[in-house]
Predicted model as a PDB file, atoms N, CA, C, CB and O in Angstrom, pLDDT in the B-factor column:
MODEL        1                                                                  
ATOM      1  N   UNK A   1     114.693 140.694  78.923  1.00 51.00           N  
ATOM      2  CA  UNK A   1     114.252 139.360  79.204  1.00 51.00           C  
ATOM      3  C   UNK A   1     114.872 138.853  80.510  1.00 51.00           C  
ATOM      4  CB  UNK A   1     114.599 138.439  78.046  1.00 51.00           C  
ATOM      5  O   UNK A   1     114.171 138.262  81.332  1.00 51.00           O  
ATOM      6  N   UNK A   2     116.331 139.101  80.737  1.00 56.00           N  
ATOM      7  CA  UNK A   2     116.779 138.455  81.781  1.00 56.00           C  
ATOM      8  C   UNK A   2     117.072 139.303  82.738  1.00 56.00           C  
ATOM      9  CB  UNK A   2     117.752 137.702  81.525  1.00 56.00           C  
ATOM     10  O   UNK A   2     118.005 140.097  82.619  1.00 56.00           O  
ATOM     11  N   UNK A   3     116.241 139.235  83.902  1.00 52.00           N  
ATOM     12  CA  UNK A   3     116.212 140.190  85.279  1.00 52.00           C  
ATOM     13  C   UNK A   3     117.524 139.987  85.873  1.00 52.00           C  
ATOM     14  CB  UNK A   3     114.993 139.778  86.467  1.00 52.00           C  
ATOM     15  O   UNK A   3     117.810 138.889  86.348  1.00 52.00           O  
ATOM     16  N   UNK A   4     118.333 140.945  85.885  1.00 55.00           N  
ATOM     17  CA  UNK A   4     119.734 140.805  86.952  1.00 55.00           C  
ATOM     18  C   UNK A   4     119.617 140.554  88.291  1.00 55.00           C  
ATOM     19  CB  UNK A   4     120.546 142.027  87.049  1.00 55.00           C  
ATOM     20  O   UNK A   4     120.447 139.983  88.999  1.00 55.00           O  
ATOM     21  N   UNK A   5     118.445 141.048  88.647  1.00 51.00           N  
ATOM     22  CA  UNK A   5     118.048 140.769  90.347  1.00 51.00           C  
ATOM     23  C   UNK A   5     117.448 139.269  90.375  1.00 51.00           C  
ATOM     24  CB  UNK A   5     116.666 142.008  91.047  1.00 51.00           C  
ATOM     25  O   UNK A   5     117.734 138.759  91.459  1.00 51.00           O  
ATOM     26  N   UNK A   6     117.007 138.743  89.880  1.00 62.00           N  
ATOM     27  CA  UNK A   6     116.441 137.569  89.830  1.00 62.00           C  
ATOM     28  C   UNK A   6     117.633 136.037  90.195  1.00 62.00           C  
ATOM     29  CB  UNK A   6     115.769 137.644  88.282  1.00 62.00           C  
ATOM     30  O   UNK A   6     117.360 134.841  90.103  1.00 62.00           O  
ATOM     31  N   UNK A   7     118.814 136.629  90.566  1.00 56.00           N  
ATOM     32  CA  UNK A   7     119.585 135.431  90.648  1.00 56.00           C  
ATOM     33  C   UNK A   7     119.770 134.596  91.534  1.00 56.00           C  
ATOM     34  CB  UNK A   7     120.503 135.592  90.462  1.00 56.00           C  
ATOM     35  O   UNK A   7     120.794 134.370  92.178  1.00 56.00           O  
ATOM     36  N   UNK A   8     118.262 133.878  91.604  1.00 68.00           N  
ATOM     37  CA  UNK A   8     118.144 132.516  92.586  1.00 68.00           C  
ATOM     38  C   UNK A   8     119.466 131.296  91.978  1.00 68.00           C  
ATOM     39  CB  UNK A   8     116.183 131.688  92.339  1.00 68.00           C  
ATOM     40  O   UNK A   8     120.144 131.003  90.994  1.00 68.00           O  
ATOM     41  N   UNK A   9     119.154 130.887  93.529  1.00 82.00           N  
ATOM     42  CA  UNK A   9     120.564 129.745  93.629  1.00 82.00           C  
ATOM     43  C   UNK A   9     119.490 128.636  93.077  1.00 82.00           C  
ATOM     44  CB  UNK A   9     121.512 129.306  95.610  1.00 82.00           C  
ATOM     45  O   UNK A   9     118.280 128.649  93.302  1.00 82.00           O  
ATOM     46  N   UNK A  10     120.290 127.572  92.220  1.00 87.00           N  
ATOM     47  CA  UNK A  10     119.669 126.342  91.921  1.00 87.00           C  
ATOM     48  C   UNK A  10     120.052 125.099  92.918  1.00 87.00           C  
ATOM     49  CB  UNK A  10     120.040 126.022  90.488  1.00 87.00           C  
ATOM     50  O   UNK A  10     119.994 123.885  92.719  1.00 87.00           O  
ATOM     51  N   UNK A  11     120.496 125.910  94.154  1.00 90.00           N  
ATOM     52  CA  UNK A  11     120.595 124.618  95.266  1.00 90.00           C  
ATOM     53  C   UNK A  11     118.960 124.155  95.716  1.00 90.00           C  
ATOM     54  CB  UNK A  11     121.574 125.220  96.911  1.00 90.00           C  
ATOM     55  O   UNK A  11     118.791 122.986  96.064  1.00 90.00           O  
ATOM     56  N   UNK A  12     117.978 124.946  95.699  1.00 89.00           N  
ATOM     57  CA  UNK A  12     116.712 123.595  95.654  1.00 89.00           C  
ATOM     58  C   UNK A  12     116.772 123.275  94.587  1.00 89.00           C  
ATOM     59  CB  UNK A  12     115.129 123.789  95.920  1.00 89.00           C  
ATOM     60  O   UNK A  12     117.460 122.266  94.748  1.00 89.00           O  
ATOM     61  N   UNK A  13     116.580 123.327  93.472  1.00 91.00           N  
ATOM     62  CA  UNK A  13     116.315 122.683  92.391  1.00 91.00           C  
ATOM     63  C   UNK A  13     117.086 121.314  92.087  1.00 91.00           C  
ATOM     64  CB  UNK A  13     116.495 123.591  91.440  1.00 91.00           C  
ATOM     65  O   UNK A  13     116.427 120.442  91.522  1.00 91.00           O  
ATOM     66  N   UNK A  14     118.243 121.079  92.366  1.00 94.00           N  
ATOM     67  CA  UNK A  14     119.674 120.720  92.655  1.00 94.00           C  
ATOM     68  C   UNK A  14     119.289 119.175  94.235  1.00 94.00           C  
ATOM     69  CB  UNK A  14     120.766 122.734  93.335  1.00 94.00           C  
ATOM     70  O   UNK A  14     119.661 118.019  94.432  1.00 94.00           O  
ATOM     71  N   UNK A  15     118.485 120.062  94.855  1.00 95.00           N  
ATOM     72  CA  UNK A  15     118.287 118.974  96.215  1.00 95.00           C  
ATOM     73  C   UNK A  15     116.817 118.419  95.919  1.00 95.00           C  
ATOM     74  CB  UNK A  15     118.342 119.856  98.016  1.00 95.00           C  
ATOM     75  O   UNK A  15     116.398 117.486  96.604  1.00 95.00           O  
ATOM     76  N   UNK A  16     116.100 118.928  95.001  1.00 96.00           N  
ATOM     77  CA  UNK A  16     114.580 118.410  94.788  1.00 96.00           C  
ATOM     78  C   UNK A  16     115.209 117.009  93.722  1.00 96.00           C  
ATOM     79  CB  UNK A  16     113.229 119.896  93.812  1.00 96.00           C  
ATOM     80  O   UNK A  16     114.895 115.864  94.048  1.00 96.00           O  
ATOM     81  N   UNK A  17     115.959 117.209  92.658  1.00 97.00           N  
ATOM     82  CA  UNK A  17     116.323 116.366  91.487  1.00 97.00           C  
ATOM     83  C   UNK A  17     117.099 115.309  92.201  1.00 97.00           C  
ATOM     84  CB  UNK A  17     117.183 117.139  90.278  1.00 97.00           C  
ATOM     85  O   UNK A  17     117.268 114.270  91.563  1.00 97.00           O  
ATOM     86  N   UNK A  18     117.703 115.387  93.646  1.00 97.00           N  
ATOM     87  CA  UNK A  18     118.453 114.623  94.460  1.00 97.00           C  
ATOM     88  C   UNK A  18     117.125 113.811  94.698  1.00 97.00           C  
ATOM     89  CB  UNK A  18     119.318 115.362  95.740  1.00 97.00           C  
ATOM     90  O   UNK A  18     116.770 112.783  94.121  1.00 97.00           O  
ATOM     91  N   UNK A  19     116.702 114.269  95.341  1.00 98.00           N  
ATOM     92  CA  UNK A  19     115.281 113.545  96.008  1.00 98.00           C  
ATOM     93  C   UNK A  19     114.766 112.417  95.485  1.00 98.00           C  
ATOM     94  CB  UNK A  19     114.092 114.376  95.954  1.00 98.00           C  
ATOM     95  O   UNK A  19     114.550 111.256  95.833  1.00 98.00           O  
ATOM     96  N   UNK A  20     114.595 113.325  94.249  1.00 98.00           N  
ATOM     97  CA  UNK A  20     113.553 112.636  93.214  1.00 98.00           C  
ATOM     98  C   UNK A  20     114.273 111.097  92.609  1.00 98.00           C  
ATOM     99  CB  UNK A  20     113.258 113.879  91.730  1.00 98.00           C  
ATOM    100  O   UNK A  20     113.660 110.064  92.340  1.00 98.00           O  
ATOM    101  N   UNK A  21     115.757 111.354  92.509  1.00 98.00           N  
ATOM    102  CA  UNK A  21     116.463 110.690  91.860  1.00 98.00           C  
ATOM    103  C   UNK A  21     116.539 108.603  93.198  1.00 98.00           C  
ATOM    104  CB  UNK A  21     118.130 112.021  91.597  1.00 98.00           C  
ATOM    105  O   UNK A  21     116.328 107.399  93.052  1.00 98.00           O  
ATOM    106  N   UNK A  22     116.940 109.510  94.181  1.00 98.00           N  
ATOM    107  CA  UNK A  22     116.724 108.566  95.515  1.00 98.00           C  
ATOM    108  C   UNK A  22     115.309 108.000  95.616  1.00 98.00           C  
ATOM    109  CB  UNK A  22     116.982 109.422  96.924  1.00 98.00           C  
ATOM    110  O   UNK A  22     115.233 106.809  95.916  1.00 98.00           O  
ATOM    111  N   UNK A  23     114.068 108.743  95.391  1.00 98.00           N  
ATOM    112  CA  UNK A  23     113.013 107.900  95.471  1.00 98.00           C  
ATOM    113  C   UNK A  23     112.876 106.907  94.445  1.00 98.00           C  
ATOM    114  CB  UNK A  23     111.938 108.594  95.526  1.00 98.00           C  
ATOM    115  O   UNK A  23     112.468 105.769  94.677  1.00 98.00           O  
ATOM    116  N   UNK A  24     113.291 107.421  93.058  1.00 98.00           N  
ATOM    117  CA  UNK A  24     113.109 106.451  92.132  1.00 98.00           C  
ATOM    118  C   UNK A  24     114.198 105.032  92.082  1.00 98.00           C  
ATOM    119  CB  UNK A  24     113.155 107.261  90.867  1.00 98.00           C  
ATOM    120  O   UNK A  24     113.992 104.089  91.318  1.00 98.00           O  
ATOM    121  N   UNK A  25     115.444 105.102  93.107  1.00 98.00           N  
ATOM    122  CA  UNK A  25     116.352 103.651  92.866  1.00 98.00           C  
ATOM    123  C   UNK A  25     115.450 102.841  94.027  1.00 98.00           C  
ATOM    124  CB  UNK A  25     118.450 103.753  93.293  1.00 98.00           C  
ATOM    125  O   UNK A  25     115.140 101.651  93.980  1.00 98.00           O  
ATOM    126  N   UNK A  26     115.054 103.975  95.268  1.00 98.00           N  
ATOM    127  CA  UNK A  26     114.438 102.896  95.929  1.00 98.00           C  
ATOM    128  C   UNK A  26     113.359 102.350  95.605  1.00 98.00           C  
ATOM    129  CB  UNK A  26     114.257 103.110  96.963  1.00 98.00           C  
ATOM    130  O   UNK A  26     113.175 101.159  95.857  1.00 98.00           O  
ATOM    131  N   UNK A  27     112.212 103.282  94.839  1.00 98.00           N  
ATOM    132  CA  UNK A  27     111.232 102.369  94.391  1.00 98.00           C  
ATOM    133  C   UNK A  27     111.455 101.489  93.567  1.00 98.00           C  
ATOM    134  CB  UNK A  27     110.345 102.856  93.960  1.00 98.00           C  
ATOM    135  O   UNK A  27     110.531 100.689  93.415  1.00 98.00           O  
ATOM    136  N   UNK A  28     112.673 101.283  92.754  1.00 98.00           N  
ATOM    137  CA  UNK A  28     113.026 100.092  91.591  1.00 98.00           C  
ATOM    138  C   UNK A  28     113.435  98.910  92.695  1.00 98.00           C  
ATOM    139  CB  UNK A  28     114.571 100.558  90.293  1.00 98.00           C  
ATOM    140  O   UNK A  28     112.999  97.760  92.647  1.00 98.00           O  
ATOM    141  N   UNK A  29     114.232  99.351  93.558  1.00 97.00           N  
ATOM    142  CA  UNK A  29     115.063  98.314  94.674  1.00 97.00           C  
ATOM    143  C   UNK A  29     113.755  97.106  95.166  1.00 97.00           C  
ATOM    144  CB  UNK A  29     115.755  99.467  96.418  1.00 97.00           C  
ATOM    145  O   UNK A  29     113.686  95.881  95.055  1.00 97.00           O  
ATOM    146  N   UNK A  30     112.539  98.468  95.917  1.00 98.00           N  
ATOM    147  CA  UNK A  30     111.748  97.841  96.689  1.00 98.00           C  
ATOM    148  C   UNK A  30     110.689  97.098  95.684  1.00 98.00           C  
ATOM    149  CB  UNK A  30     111.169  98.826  97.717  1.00 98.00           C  
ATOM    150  O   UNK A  30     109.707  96.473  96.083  1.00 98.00           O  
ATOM    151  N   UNK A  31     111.009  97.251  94.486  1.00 97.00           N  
ATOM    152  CA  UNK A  31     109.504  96.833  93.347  1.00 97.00           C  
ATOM    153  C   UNK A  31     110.496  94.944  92.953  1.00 97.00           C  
ATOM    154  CB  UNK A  31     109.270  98.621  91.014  1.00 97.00           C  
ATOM    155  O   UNK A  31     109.961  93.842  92.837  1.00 97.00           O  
ATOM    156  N   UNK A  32     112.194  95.349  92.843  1.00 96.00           N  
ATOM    157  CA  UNK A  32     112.625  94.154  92.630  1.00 96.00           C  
ATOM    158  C   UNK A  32     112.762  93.144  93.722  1.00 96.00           C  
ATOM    159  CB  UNK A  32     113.683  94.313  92.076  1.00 96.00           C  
ATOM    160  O   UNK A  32     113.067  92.012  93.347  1.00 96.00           O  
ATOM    161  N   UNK A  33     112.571  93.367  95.187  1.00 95.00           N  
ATOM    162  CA  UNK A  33     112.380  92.601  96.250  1.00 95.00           C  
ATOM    163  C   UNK A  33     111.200  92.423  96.243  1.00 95.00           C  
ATOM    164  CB  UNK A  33     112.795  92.993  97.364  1.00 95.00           C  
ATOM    165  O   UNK A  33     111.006  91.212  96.353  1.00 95.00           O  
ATOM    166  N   UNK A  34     110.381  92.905  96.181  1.00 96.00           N  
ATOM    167  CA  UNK A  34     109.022  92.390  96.158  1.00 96.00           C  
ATOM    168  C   UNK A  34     108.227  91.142  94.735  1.00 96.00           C  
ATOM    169  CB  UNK A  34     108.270  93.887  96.165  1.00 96.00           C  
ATOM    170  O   UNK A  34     107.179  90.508  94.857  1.00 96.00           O  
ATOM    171  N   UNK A  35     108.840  91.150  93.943  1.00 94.00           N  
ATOM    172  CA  UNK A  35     108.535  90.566  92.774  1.00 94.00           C  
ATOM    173  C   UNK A  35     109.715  89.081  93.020  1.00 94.00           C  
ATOM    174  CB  UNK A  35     108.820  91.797  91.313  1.00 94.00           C  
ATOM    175  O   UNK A  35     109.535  88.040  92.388  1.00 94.00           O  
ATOM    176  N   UNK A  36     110.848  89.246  94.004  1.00 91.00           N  
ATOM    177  CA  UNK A  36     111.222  88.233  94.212  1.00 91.00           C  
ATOM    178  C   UNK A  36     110.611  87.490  95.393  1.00 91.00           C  
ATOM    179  CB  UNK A  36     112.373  88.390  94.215  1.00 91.00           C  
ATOM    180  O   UNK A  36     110.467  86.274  95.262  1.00 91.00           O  
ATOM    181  N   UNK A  37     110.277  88.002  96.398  1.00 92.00           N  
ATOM    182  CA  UNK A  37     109.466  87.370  97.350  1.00 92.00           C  
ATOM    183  C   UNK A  37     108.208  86.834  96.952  1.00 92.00           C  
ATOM    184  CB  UNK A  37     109.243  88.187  98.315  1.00 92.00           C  
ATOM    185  O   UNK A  37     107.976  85.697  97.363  1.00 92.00           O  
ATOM    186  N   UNK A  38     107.146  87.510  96.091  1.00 93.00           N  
ATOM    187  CA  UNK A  38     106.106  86.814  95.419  1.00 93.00           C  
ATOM    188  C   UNK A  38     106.444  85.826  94.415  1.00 93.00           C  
ATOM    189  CB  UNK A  38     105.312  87.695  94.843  1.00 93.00           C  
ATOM    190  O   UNK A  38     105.579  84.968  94.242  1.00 93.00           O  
ATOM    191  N   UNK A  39     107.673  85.723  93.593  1.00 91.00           N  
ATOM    192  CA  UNK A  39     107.849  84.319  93.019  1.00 91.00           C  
ATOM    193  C   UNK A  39     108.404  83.403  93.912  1.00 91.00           C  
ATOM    194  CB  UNK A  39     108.687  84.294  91.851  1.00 91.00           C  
ATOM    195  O   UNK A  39     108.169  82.253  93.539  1.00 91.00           O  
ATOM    196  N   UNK A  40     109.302  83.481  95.352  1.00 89.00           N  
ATOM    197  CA  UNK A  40     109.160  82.618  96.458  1.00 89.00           C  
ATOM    198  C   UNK A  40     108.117  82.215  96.629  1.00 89.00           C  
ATOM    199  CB  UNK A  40     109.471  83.003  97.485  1.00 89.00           C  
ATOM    200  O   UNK A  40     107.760  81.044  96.505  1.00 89.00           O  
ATOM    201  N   UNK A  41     107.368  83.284  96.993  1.00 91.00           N  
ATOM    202  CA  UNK A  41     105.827  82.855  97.805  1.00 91.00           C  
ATOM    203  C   UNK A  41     105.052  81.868  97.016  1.00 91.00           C  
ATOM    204  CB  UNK A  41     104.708  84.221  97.999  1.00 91.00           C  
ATOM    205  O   UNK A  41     104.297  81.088  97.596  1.00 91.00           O  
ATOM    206  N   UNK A  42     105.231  81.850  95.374  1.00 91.00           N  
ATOM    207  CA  UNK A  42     104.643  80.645  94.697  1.00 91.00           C  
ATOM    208  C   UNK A  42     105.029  79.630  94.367  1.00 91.00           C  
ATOM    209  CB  UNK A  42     104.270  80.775  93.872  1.00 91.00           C  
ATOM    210  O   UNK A  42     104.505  78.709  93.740  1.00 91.00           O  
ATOM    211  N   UNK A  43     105.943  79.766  94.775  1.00 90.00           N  
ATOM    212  CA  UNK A  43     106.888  78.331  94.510  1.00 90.00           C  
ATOM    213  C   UNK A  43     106.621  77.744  95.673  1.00 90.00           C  
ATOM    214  CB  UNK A  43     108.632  78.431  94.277  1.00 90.00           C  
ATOM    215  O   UNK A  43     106.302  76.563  95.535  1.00 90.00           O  
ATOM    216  N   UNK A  44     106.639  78.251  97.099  1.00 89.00           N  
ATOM    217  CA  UNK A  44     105.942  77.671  98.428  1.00 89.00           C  
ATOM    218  C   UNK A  44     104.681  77.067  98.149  1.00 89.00           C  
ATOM    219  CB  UNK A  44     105.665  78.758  99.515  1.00 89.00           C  
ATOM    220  O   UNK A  44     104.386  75.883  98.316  1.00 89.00           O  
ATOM    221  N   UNK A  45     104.006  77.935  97.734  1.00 91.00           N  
ATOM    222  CA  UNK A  45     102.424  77.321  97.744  1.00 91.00           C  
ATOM    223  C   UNK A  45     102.361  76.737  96.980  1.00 91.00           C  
ATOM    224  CB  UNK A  45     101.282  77.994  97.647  1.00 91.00           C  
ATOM    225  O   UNK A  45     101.256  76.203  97.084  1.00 91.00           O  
ATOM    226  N   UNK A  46     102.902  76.337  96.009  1.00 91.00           N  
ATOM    227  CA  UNK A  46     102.562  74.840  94.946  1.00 91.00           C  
ATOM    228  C   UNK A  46     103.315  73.848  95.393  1.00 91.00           C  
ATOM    229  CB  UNK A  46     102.965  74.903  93.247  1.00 91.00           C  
ATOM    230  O   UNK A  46     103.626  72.978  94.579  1.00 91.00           O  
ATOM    231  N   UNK A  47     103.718  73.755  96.581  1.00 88.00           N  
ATOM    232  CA  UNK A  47     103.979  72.610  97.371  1.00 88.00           C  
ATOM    233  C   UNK A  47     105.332  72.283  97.102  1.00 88.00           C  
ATOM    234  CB  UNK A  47     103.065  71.471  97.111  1.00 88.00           C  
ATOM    235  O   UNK A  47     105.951  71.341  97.598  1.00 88.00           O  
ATOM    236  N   UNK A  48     105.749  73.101  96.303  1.00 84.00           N  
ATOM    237  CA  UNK A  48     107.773  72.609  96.167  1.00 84.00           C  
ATOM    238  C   UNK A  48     108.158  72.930  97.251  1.00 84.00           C  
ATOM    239  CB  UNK A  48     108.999  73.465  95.016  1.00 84.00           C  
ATOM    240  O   UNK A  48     107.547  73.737  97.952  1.00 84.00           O  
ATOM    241  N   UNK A  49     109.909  72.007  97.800  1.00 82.00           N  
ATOM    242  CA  UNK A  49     109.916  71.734  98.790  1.00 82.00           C  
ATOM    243  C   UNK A  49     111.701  72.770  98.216  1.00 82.00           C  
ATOM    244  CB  UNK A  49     109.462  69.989  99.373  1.00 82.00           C  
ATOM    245  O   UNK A  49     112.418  72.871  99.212  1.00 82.00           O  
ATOM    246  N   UNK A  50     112.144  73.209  97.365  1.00 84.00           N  
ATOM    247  CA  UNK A  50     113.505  73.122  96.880  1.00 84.00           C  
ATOM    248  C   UNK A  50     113.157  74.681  95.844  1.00 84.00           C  
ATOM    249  CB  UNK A  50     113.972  71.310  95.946  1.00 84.00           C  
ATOM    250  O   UNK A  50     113.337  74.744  94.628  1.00 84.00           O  
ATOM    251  N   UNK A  51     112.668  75.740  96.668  1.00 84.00           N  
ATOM    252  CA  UNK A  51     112.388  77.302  95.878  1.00 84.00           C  
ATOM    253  C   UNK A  51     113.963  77.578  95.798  1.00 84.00           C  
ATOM    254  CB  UNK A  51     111.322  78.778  96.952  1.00 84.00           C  
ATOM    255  O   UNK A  51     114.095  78.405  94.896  1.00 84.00           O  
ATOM    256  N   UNK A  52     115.196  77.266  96.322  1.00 79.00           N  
ATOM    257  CA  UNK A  52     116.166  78.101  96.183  1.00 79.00           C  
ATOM    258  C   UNK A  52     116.871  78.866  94.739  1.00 79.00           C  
ATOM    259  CB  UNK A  52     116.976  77.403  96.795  1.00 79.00           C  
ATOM    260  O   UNK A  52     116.976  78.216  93.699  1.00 79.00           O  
ATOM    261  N   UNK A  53     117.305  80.245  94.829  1.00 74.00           N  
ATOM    262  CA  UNK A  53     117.319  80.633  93.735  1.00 74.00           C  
ATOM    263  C   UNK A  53     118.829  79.949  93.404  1.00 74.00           C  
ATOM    264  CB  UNK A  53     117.022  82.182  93.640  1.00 74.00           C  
ATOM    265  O   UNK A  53     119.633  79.974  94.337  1.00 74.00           O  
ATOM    266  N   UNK A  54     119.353  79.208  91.852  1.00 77.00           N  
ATOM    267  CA  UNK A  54     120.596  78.858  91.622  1.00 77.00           C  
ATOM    268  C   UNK A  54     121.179  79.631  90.956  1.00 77.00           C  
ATOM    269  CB  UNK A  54     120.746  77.837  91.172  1.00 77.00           C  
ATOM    270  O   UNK A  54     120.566  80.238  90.078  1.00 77.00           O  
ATOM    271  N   UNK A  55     122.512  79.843  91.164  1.00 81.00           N  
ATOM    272  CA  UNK A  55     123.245  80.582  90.562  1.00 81.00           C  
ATOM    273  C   UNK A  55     123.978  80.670  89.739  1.00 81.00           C  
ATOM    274  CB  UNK A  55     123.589  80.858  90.943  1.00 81.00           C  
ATOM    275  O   UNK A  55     125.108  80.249  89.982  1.00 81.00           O  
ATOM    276  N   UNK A  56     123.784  81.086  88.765  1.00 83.00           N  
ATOM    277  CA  UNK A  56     125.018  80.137  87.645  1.00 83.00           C  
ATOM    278  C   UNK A  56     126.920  80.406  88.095  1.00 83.00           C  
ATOM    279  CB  UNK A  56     124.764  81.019  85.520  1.00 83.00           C  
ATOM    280  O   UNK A  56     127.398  81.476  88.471  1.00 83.00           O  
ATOM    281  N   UNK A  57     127.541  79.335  87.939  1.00 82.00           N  
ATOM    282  CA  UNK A  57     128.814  79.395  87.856  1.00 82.00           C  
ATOM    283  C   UNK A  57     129.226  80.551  87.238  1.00 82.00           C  
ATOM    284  CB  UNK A  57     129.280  78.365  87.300  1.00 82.00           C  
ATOM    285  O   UNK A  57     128.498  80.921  86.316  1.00 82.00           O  
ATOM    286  N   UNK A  58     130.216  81.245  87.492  1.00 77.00           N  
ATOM    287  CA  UNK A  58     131.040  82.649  87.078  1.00 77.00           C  
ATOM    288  C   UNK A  58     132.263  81.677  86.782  1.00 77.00           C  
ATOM    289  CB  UNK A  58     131.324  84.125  88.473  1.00 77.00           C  
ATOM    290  O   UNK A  58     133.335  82.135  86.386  1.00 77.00           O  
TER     291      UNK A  58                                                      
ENDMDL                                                                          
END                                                                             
């Protein structure tokens, strides 16, 4: 079953799962900036003058 010659390195496999791992925080990053700029953007257009986000006290 297990070929002795067959002993590929799992350094792509290893740099593909890197990849993959980096595309997916940035697409969460860029999906949560964008979902905050479109609830800006509606708070603009319904004519409020005071969109700032508040923060609660720590």
């Amino acid at each position: 079953m297990d070929d002795p010659d067959q002993g590929g390195s799992r350094r792509p496999a290893i740099a593909g799962l890197a990849i993959a791992v980096v595309l997916l925080v940035t697409g969460l990053w860029l999906a949560h900036e964008l979902t905050a700029a479109s609830k800006m953007q509606d708070c603009l257009m319904s004519g409020r003058t005071n969109c700032n986000v508040i923060e609660p006290a720590r």
